[in-house]
C-alpha positions as CSV (number, residue, x, y, z in Angstrom):
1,X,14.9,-18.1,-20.6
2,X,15.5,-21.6,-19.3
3,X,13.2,-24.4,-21.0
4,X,11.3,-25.0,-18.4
5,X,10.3,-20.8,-18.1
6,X,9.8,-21.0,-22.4
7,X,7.1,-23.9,-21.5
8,X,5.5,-22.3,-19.0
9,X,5.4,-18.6,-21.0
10,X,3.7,-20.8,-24.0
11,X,1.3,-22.2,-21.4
12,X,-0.1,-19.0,-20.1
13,X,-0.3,-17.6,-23.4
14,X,-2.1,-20.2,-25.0
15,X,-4.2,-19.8,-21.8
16,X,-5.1,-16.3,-22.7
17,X,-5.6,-17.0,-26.2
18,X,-7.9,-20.1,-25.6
19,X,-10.2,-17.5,-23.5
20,X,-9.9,-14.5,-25.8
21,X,-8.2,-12.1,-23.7
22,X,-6.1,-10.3,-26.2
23,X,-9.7,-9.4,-28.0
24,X,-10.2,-6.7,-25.6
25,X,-6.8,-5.0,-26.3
26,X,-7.4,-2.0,-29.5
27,X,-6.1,-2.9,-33.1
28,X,-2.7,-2.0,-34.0
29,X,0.5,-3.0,-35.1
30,X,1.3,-5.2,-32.1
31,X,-2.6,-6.6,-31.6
32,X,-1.9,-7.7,-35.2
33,X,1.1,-9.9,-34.6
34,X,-0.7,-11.3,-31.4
35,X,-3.8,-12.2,-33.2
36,X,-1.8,-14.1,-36.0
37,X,0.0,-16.1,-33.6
38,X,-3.1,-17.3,-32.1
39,X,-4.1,-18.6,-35.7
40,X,-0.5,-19.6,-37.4
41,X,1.3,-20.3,-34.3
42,X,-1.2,-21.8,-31.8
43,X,-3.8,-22.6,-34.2
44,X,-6.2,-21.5,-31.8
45,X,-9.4,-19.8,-31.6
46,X,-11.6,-18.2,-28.8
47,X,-13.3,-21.1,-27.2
48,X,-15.6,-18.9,-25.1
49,X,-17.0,-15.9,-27.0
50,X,-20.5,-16.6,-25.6
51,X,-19.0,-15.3,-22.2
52,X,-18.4,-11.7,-21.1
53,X,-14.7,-10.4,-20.5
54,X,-14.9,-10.5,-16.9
55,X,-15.9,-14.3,-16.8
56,X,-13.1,-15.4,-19.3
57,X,-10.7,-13.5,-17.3
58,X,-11.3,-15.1,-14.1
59,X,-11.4,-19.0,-15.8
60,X,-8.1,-18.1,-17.5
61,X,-6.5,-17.1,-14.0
62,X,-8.3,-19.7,-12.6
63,X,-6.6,-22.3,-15.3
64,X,-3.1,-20.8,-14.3
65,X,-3.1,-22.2,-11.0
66,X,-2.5,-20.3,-7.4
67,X,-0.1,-18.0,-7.7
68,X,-2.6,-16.2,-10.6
69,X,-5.7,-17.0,-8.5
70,X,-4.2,-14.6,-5.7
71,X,-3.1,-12.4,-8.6
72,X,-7.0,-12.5,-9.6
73,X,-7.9,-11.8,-6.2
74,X,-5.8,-8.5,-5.6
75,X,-6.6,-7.2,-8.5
76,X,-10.9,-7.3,-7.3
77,X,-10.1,-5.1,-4.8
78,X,-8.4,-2.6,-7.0
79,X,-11.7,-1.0,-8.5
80,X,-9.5,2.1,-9.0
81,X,-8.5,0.3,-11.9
82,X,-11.2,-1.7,-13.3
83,X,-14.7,-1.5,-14.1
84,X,-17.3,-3.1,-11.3
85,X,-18.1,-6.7,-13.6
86,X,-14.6,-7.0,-13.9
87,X,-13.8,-6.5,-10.2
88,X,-16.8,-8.6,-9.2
89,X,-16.3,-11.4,-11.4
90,X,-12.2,-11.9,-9.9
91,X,-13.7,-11.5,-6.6
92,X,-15.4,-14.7,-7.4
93,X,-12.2,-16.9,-7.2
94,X,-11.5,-19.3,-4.7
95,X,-7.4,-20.1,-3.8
96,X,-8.3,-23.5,-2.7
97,X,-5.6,-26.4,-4.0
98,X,-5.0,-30.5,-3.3
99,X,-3.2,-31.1,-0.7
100,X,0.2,-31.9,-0.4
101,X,0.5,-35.4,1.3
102,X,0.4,-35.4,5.1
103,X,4.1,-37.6,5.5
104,X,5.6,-34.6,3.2
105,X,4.1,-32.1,5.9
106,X,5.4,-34.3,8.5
107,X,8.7,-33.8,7.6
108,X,8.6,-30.0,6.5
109,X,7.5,-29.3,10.4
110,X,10.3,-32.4,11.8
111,X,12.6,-30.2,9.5
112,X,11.7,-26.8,11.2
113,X,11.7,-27.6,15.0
114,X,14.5,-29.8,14.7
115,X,12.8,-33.2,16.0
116,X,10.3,-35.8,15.7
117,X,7.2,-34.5,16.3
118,X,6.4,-36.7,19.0
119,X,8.3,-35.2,20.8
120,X,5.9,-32.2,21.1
121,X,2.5,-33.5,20.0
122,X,0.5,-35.9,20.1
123,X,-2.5,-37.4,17.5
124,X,-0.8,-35.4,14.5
125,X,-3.9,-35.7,11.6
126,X,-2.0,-36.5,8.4
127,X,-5.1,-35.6,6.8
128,X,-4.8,-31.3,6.6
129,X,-7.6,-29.4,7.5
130,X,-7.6,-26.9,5.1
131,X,-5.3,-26.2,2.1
132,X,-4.5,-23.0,0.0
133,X,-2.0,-22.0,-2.6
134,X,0.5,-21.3,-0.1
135,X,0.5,-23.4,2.9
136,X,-2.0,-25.8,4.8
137,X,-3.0,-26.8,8.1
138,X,-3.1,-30.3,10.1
139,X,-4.3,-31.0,13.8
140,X,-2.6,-31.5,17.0
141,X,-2.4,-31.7,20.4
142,X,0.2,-30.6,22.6
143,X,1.7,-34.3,24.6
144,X,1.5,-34.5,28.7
145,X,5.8,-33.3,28.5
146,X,4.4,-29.8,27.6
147,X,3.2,-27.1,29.5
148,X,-0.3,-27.1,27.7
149,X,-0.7,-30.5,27.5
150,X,-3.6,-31.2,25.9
151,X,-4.3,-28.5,24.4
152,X,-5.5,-28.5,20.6
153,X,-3.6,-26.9,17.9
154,X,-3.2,-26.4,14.3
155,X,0.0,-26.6,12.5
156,X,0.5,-24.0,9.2
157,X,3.3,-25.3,7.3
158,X,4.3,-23.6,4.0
159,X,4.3,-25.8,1.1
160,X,7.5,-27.6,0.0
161,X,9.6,-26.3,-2.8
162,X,6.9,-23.4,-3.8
163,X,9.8,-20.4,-3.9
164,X,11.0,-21.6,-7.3
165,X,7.3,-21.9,-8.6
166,X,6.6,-18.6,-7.6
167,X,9.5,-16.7,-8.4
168,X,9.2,-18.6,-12.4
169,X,5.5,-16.8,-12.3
170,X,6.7,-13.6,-11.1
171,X,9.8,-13.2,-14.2
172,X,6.8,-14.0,-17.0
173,X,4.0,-11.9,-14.8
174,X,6.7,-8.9,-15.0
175,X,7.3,-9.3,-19.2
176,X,3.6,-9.2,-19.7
177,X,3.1,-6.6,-17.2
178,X,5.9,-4.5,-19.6
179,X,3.9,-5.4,-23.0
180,X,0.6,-4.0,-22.0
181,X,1.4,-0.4,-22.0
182,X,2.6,-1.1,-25.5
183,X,-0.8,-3.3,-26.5
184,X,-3.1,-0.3,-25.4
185,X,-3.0,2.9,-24.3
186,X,-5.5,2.0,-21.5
187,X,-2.6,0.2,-20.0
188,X,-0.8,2.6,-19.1
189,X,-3.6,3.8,-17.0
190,X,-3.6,0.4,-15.3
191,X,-0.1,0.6,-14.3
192,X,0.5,-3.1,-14.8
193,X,4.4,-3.3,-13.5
194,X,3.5,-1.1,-10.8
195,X,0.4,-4.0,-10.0
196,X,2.8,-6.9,-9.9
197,X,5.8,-5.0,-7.7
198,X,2.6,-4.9,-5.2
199,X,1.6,-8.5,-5.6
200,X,5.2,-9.8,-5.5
201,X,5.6,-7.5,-2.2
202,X,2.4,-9.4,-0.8
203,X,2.9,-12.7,-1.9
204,X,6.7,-12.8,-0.2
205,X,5.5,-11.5,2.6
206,X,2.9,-14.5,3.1
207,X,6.2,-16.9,2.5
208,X,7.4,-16.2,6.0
209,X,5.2,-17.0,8.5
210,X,7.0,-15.1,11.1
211,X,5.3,-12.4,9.6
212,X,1.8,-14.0,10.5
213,X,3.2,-15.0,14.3
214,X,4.1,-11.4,14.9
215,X,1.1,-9.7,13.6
216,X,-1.6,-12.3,15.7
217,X,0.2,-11.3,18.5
218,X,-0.2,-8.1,18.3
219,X,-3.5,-7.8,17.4
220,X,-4.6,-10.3,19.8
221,X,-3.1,-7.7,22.6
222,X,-5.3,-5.0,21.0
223,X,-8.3,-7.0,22.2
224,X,-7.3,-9.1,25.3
225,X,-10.7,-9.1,27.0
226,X,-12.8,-8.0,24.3
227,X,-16.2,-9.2,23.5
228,X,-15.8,-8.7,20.3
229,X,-12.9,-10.4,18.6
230,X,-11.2,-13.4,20.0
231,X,-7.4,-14.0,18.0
232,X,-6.2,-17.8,19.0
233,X,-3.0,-17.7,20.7
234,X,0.1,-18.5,19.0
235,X,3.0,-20.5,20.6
236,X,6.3,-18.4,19.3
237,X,8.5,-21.2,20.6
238,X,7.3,-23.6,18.0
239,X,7.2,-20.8,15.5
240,X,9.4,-20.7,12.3
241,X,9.7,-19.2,8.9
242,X,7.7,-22.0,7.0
243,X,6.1,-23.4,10.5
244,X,3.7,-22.1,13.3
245,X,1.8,-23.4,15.7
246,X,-1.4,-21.8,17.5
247,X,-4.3,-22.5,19.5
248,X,-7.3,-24.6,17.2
249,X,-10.6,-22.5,17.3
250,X,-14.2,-23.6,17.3
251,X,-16.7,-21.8,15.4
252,X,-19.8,-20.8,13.2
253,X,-18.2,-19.9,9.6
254,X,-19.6,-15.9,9.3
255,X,-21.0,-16.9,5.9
256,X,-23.1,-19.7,7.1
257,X,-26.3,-17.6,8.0
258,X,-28.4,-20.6,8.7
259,X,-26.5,-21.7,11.4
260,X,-25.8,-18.7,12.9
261,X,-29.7,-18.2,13.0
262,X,-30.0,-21.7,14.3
263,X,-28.0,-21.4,17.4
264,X,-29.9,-18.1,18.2
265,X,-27.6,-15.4,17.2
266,X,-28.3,-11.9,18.1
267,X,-27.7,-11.0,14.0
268,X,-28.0,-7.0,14.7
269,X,-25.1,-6.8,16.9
270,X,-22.9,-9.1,15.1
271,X,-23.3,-6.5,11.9
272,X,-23.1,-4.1,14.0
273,X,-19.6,-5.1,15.9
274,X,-18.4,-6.2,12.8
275,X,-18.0,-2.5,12.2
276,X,-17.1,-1.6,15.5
277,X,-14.2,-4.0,15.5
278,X,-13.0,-2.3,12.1
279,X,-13.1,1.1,12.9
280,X,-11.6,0.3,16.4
281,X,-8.7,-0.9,14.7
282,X,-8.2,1.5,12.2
283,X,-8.4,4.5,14.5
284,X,-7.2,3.0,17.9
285,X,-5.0,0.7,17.3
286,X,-3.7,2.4,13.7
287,X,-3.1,-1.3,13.0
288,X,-6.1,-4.1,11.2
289,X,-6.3,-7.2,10.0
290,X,-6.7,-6.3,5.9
291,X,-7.7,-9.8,5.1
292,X,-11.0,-10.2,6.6
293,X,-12.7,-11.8,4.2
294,X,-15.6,-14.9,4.8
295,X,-12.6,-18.1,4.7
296,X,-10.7,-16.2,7.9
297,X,-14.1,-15.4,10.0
298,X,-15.6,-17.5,12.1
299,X,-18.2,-16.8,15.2
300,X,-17.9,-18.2,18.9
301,X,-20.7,-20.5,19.6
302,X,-21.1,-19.4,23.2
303,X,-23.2,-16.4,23.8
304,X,-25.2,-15.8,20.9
305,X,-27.0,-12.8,22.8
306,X,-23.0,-11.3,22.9
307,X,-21.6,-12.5,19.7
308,X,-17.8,-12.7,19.6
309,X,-16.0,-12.8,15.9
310,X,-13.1,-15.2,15.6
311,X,-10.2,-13.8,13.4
312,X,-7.6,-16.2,12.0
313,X,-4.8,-16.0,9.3
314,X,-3.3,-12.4,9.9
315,X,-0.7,-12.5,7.5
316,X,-2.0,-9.5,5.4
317,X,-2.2,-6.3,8.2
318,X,-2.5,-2.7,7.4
319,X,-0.9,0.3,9.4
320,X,-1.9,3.4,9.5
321,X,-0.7,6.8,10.9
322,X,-2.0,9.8,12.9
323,X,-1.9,11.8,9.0
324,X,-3.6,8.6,7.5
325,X,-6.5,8.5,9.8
326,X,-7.4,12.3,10.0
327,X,-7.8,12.0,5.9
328,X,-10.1,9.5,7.1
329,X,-12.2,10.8,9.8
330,X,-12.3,14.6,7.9
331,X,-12.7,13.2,4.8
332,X,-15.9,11.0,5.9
333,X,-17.8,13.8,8.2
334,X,-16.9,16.1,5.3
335,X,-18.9,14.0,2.8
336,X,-21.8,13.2,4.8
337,X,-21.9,16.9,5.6
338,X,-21.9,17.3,2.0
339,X,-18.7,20.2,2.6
340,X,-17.1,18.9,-1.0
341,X,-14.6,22.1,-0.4
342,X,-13.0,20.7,2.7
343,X,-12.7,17.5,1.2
344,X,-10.8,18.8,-1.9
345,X,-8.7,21.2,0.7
346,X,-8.0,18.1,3.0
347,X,-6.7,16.4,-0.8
348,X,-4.4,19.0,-0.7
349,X,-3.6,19.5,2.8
350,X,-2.1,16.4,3.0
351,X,0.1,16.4,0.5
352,X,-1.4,13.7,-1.9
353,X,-1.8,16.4,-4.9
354,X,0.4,19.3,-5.6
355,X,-0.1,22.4,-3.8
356,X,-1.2,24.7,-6.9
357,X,-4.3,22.4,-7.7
358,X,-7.0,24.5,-8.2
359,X,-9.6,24.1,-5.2
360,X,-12.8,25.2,-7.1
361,X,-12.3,22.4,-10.0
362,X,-11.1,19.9,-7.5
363,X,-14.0,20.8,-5.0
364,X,-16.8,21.2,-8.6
365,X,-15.3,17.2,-9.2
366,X,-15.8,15.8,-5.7
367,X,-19.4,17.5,-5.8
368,X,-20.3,15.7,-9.6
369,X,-19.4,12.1,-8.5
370,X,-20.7,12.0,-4.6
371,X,-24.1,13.7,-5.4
372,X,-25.4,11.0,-6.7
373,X,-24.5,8.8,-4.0
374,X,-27.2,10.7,-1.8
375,X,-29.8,9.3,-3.6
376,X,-30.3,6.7,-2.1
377,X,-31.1,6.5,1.8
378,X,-28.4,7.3,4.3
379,X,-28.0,3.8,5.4
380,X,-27.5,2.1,2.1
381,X,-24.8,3.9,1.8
382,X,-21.4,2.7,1.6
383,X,-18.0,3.7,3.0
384,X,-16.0,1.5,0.7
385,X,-17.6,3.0,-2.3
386,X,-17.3,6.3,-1.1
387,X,-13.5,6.3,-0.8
388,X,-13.4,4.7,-3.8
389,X,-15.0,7.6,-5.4
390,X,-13.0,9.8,-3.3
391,X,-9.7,8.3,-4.8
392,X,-11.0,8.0,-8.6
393,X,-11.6,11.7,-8.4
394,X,-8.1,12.8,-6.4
395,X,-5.9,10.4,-9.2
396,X,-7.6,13.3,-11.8
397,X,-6.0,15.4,-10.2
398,X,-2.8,14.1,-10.0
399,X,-3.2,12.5,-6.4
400,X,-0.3,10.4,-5.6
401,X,-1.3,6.4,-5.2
402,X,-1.7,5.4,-0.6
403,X,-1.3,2.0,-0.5
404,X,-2.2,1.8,2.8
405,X,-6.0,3.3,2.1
406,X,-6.1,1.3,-1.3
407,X,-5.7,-1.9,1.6
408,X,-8.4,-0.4,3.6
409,X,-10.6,0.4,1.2
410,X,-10.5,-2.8,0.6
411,X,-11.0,-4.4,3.8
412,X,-13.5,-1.8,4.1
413,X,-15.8,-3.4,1.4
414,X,-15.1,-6.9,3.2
415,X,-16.9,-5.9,5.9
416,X,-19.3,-3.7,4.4
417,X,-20.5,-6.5,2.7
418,X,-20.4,-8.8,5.2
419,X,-22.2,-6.7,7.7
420,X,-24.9,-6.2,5.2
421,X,-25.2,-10.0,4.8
422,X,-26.0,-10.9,8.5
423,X,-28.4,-7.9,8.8
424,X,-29.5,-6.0,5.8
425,X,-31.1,-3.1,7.5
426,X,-27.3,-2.2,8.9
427,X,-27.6,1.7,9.0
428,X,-23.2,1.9,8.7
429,X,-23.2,5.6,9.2
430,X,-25.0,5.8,12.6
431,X,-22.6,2.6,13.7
432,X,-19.6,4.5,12.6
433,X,-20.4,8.1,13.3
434,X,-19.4,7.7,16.7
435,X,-15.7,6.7,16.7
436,X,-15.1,9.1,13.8
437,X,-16.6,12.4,16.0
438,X,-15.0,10.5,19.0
439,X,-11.6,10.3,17.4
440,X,-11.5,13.9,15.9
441,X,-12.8,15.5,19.7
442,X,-9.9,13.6,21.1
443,X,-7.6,14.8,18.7
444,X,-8.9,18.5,19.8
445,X,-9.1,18.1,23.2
446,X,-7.0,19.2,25.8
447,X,-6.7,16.1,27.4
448,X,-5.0,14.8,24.5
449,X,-2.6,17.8,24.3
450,X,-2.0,16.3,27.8
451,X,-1.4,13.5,26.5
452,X,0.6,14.9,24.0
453,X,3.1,16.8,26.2
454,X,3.1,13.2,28.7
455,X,4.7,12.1,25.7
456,X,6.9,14.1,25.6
457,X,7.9,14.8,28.9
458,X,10.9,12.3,29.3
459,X,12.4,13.5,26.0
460,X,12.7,16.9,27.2
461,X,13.7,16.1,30.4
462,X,16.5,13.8,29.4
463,X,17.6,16.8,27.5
464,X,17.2,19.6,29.9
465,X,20.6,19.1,31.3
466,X,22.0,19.5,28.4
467,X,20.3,22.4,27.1
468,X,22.5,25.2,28.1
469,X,25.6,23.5,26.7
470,X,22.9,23.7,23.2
471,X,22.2,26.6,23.7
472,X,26.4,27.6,23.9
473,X,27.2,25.6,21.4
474,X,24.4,27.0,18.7
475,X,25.3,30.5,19.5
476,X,29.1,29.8,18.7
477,X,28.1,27.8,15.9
478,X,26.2,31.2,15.0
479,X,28.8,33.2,15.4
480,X,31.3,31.2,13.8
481,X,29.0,30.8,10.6
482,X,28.4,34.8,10.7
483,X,32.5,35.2,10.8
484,X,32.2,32.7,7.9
485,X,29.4,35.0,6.0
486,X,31.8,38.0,6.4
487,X,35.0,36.4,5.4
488,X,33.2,35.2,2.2
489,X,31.8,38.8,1.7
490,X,35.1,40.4,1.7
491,X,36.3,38.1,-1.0
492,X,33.9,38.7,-3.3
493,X,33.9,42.5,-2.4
494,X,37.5,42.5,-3.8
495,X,37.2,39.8,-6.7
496,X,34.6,42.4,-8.2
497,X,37.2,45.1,-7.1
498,X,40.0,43.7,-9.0
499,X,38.0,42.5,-11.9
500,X,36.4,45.7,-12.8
501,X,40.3,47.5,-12.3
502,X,41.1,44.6,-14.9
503,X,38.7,45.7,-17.2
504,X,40.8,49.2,-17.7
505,X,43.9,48.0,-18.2
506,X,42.3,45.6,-20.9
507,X,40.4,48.8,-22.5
508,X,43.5,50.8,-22.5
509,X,45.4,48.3,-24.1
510,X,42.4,47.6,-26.6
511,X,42.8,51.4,-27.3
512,X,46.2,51.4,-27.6
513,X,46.9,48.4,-30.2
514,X,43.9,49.6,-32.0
515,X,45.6,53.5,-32.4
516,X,48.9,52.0,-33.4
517,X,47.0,49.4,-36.5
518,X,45.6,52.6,-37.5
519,X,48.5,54.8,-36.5
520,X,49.0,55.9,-40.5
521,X,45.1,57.5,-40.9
522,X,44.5,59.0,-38.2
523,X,44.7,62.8,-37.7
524,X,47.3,63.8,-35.3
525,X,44.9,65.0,-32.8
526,X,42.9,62.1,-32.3
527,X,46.3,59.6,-32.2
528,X,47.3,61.9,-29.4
529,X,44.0,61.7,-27.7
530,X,44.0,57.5,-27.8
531,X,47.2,57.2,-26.1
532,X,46.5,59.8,-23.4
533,X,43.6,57.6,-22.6
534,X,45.3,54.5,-22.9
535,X,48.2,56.0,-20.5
536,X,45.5,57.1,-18.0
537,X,43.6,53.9,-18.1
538,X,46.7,51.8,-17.6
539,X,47.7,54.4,-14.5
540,X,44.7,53.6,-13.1
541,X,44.6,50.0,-13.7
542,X,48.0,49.4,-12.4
543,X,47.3,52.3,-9.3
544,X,44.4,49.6,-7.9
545,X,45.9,46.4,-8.9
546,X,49.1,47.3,-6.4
């Protein structure tokens, strides 16, 4: 470790030990050693026992600085690994950072396009509008040389020199990540190293912003003309690795329900297309925005009576395929059908736990945990929580970990709760019933066989002239492997042959040696007899072996 890594290791666990984190783990040998270094080597104590675990957990992450802030607020949405307080209370953190001076951003952008950037824009504010761990915005306009002159935009520009940060984090977040297994045998449950390999995959993704560019575009295609979601338009041209540009937006933030209310929203069929646009997403476009939380939500201002959503920052996406989203559809119209044994044979159908699970356990599980749920009034209840019951009660049974449906579970409680927020009485299942029986008829239907085979149809036909040639050449390739077959056949046909001939000229001469060590006891007769036998087992030996 370099100095500057040993400083920052001491740091974050002085951190942990100021807010009593190591008082959760069990009491053993290794607990020991910790708990004495917080007394003889930090000469520290817990500064905030009055608080509960989930509370000290999030200050301490929230003491650490960004990159363990966005830590904190990946692990909230895995409640397949923690308790709800726990997941609630990291939920709570906010990755919102000083500034980095505007002059610095100035040149970070100059650097990227290659120029001054007068030479593009106009009325550049030094003064960003919004700042997070990883990057921050400032506003623009395009100058009267450019083809959108006038036009208003916002520049995203990765901070300066935050690689090295990161990566420091990362090595220490890894060596805890390996000690927790051997601190508690929960941890091995929690899969810490597996936790940080996904966070480390997420937070180098968010690094390059090409990765952002690409996926506004796309989903901004997905809903060119819809009333529903509006994506600003990004300009690729000005578009780099730690740079883009795209159109600035004007709207309500979602969470501001007082001002939504003011300017006369219609708050029902905001919820409700809130939903709509998830769910269209998921099973049209296989393909969602998976960070759709309050901060990246905003609300047009024109047409309240036809409320538009307003996504922005689409650096986190999830994709899905056709396997991924018939789990989903079956799995849901199975629950609410209350049909536990389809949702256990749908577990194993597609492939998630091993074929010899035992359906009547697996189907007697999935019955004990979603009961409950139907307690309480069919609209109250929620998706989110249902696959995460769903998945609890697979990883029992060995299921094998989705990331993609552990991202849209996620995004799944995002809206959920949002939804819920602008209109409580949000009855989820009657908004989403019909894309989920409109999706699974499709799949069904003949038309999309049609569809299907149209699909198809070029393949096949670029590959009907050459079919008969196929056809030739598998049928010699047949026969040639068949000629093989034989040839391989006869060989070990008379390998066996000659090795059970072998075996008689090796008995004879066992017979043989053995007659002549005991040539001076034997009777006459019986000497005699043994070398007749040996004669006639050589004979025949030597007769096959020609």
């Amino acid at each position: 470790m370099k100095i500057s890594q040993i400083k920052r290791f001491y740091h974050i666990v002085k951190t942990f030990l100021i807010y009593g984190i190591d008082e959760e783990l069990p009491t053993h040998r290794h607990t020991r050693i910790l708990r004495w270094a917080r007394k003889g080597l930090f000469w520290l104590h817990n500064q905030h026992s009055d608080k509960s675990f989930g509370l000290r957990l999030r200050l301490a992450l929230q003491q650490l600085g960004p990159v363990w802030i966005k830590l904190g607020q990946m692990l909230s949405t895995r409640r397949d690994l923690f308790p709800p307080d726990i997941a609630d209370e990291l939920a709570l953190l906010q990755d919102q950072v000083e500034p980095f001076s505007g002059e610095l951003a100035r040149q970070q952008i100059e650097q990227a396009l290659g120029d001054k950037l007068e030479r593009w824009f106009v009325d550049f504010d030094p003064q960003a509008l919004a700042s997070a761990s990883i990057a921050q915005v400032h506003c623009a306009k395009f100058n009267a040389e450019q083809e959108q002159a006038g036009q208003e935009v916002v520049i995203k520009v990765i901070r300066p020199h935050i690689l090295p940060t990161i990566q420091a984090d990362l090595s220490l977040m890894y060596l805890l990540a390996s000690w927790v297994p051997k601190l508690s045998k929960e941890g091995y449950r929690l899969r810490p190293v597996e936790v940080v390999q996904e966070y480390e995959k997420t937070l180098l993704a968010e690094l390059d912003l090409r990765h952002e560019m690409a996926n506004a575009i796309q989903l901004k295609r997905n809903f060119e003309q819809s009333p529903m979601l509006y994506i600003p338009t990004m300009y690729p041209e000005f578009c780099h690795k730690n740079v883009i540009v795209m159109e600035r937006i004007y709207g309500i933030p979602v969470s501001d329900i007082q001002r939504l209310e003011d300017n006369g929203t219609d708050m029902k069929l905001l919820a409700e297309r809130g939903v709509q646009v998830f769910f269209t997403q998921v099973f049209r476009d296989s393909f969602f925005h998976a960070d759709m939380h309050p901060g990246n939500i905003f609300v047009s201002e024109q047409h309240p009576q036809d409320p538009q959503y307003i996504g922005i920052d689409c650096g986190i996406v999830g994709r899905l395929n056709e396997h991924d989203k018939r789990y989903l559809a079956e799995c849901f119209v199975a629950f609410f059908n209350r049909d536990y044994r389809r949702v256990a044979e749908m577990h194993v159908k597609s492939g998630w736990t091993p074929e010899d699970t035992n359906i009547d356990e697996f189907e007697q599980a999935f019955r004990e945990v979603c009961e409950p749920i139907f307690a309480k009034p069919l609209a109250e209840i929620s998706f989110g929580q249902v696959l995460l019951n769903l998945f609890n009660t697979a990883r029992r049974f060995n299921m094998q970990v989705q990331p993609q449906l552990v991202l849209l579970q996620k995004t799944l409680l995002y809206i959920e709760g949002l939804g819920r927020q602008l209109y409580p009485q949000l009855d989820l299942w009657q908004t989403a019933k019909p894309f989920l029986q409109d999706w699974l008829s499709q799949q069904m239907g003949v038309k999309m066989l049609w569809h299907k085979l149209q699909d198809q149809l070029p393949y096949w036909r670029e590959h009907a002239v050459d079919f008969p040639m196929t056809l030739f050449d598998a049928l010699k390739q047949q026969k040639a492997m068949q000629l093989q077959l034989s040839q391989i056949n006869q060989q070990l046909q008379q390998r066996e042959k000659q090795q059970r001939k072998s075996s008689f000229l090796w008995v004879g001469t066992v017979i043989f040696v053995a007659t002549l060590w005991q040539f001076a006891t034997l009777p006459t007769w019986l000497i005699s007899m043994a070398l007749v036998s040996s004669i006639i087992l050589w004979l025949y030996g030597l007769f096959f072996r020609r």
